[in-house]
C-alpha positions as CSV (number, residue, x, y, z in Angstrom):
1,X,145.1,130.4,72.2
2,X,145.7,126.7,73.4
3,X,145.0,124.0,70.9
4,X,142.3,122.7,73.8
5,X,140.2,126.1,73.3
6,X,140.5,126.4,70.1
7,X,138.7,122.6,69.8
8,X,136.4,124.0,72.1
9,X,135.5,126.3,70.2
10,X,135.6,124.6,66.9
11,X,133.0,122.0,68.3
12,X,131.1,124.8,69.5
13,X,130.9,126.5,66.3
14,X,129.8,123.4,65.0
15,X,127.3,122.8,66.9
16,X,125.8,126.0,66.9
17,X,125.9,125.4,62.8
18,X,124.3,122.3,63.1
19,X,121.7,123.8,65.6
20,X,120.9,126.5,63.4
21,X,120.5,124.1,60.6
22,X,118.5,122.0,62.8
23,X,116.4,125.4,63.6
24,X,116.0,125.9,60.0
25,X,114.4,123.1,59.9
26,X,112.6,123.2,62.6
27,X,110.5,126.5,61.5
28,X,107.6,124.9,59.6
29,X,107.0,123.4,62.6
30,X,107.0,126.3,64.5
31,X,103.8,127.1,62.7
32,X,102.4,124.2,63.8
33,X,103.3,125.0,67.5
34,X,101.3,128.2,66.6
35,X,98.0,126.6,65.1
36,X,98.2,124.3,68.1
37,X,98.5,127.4,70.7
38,X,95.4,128.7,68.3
39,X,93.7,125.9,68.2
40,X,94.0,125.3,72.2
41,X,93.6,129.3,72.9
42,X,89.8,128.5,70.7
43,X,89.2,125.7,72.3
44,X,89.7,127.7,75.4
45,X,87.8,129.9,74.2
46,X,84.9,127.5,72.9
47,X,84.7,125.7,76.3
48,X,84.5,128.7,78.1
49,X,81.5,129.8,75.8
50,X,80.1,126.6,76.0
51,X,80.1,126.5,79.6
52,X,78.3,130.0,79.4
53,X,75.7,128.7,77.1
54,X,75.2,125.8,79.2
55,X,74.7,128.1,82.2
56,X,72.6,130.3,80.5
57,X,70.5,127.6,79.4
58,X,70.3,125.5,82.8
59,X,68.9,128.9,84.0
60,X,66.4,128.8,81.3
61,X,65.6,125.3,81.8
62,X,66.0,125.9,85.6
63,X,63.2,128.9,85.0
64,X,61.3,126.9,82.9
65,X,61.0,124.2,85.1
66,X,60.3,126.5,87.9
67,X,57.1,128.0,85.6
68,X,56.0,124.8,84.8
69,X,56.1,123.6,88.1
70,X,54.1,126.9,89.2
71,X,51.5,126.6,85.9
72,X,51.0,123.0,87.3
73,X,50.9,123.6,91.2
74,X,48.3,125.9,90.2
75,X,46.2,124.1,88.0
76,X,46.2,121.2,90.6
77,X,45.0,124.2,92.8
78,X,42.5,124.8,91.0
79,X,41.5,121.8,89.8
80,X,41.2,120.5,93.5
81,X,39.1,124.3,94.3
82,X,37.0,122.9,91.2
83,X,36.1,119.7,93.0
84,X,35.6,121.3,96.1
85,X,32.5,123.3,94.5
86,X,31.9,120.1,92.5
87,X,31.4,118.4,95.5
88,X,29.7,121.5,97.5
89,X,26.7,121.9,94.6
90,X,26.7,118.0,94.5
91,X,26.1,118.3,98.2
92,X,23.5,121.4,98.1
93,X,21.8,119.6,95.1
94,X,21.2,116.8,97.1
95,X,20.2,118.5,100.1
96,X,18.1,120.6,97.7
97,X,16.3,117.0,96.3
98,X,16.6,116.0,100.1
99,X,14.0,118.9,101.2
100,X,12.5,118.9,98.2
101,X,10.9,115.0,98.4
102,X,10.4,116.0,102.3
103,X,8.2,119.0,100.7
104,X,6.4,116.8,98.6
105,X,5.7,114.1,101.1
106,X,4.6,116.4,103.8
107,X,2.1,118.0,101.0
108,X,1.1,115.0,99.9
109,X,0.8,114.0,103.7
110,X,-1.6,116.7,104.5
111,X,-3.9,116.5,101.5
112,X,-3.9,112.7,101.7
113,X,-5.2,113.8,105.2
114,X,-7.0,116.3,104.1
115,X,-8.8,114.2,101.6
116,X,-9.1,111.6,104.3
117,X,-10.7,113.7,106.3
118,X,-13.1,115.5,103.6
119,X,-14.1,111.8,102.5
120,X,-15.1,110.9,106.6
121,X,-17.2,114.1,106.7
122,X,-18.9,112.5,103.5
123,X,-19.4,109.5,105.1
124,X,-20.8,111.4,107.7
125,X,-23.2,113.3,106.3
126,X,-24.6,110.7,104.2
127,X,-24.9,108.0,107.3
128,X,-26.6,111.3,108.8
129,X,-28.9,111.7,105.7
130,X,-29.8,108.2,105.5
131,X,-30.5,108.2,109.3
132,X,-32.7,111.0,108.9
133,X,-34.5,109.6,105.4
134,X,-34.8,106.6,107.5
135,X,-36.8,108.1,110.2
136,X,-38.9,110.5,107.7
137,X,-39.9,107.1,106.1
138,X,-40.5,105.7,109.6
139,X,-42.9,108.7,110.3
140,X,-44.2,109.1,107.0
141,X,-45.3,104.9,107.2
142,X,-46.8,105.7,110.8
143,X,-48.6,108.5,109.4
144,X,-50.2,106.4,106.9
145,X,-51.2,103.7,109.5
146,X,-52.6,106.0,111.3
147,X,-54.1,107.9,108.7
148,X,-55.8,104.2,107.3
149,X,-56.2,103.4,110.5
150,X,-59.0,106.5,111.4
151,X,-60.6,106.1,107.6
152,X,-61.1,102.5,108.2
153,X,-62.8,103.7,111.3
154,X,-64.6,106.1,109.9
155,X,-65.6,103.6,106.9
156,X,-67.1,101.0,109.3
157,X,-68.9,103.7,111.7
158,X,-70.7,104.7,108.5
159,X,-71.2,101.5,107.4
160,X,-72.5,100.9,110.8
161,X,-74.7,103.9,110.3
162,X,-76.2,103.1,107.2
163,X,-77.2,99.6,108.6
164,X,-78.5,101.3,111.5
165,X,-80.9,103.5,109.3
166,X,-82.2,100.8,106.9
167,X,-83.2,98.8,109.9
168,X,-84.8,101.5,111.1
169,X,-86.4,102.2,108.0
170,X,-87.5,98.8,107.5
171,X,-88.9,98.5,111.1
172,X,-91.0,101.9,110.4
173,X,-92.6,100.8,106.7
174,X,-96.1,98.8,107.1
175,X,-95.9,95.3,106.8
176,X,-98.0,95.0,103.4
177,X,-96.0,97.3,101.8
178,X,-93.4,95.3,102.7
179,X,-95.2,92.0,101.5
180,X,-96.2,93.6,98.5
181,X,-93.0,95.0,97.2
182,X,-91.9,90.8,97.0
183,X,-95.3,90.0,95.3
184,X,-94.7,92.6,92.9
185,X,-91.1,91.9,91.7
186,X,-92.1,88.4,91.6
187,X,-88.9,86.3,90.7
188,X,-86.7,89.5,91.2
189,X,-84.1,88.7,94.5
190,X,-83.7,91.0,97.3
191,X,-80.8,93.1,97.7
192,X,-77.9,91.7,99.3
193,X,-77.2,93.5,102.5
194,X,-74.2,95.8,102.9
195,X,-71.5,94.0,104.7
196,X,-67.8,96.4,105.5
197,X,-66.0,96.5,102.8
198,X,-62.7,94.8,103.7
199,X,-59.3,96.2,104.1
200,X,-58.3,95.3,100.3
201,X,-61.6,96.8,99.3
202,X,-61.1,100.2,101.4
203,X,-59.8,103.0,99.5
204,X,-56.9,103.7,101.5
205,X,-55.4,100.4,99.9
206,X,-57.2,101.0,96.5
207,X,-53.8,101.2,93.8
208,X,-53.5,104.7,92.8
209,X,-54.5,105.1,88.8
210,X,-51.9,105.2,86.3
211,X,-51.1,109.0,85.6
212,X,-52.1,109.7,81.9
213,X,-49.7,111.6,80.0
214,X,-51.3,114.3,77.5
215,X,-50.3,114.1,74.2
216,X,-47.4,115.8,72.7
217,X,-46.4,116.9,69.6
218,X,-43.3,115.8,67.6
219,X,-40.4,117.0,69.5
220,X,-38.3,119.3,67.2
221,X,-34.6,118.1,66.7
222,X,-31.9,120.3,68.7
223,X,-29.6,122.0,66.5
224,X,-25.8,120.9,67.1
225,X,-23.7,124.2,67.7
């Protein structure tokens, strides 16, 4: 061998000493390559879990938010179905009051009428009896002037009669008898003669006499029930 290779090789003797001294000292390190490659491999491994999580809960979140918005589109359905038949009894209650009051007023209509009517066939009937008590007075008043009428006749044709028959009576008597009957009484008057008794004095106007009540006995006491 050449000096030159042998130098060589020397120096690369060396140097693979010194690297395997430098490796030497390099293998506590090599551990910490490792932990590093373990660490990164779990982080890996974390991230990759995570992300799964993370998936699996967005779905959750995703399916919750999807029932939520279901449980609340349907109670906004049915809330607004509520206030639909809200607002349809509101509307058939009102209606109801509606033709109810037009019930009311049309009864109250017809017996107002009705009571209108029963109170002009009153009125009616009494402006018919008082017509007719009115002319059964009228009659019964000419009745009774006719009635005093004929006995005030009949009073003064026998009036007239008895005058006629005392004249006669006195024309048929002797004359001393007649002068005698003066002598006799002496201061006594004559009789005055019968005049008609007057309307006041006839006994069609004569007041009727008060009608006596018979006496009663003491009224018993009605017993309360």
């Amino acid at each position: 061998m050449s000096a030159v290779t042998k130098d060589a090789m020397s120096i690369l003797s060396k140097k693979v000493a010194t690297m395997s001294r430098e490796l030497q000292q390099l293998r506590p390190y090599r551990k910490l390559v490792d932990i590093d490659a373990e660490i990164a491999a779990k982080r890996e491994a974390f991230a990759q879990l995570h992300d799964e999580k993370m998936a699996k809960l967005k779905s959750a979140v995703d399916a919750a938010r999807t029932s939520i918005q279901q449980e609340f589109a349907k109670a906004r359905q049915a809330r607004e179905e509520a206030l639909r038949e809200k607002e349809k009894a509101i509307a058939l209650g009102r209606a109801l009051i509606a033709r109810a009051q037009e019930h009311a007023e049309r009864i109250g209509r017809e017996a107002g009428e009705k009571i209108f009517h029963e109170y002009e066939k009153i009125g009616d009937e009494r402006y018919a009896a008082t017509k007719e008590s009115e002319r059964i007075l009228a009659l019964a008043r000419t009745r009774a002037n006719e009635m005093l009428a004929a006995a005030s006749a009949r009073l003064e044709a026998v009036t007239a009669a008895e005058q006629a028959g005392a004249k006669a009576v006195a024309m048929t008597e002797p004359a001393s008898t007649a002068e005698a009957a003066p002598a006799e009484a002496g201061t006594t008057a004559a009789p005055p003669a019968q005049t008609a008794p007057t309307e006041a004095e006839s006994p069609a106007f004569r007041p009727a006499a008060p009608r006596q009540r018979p006496e009663r006995g003491r009224k018993k006491k009605k017993r309360r029930r």
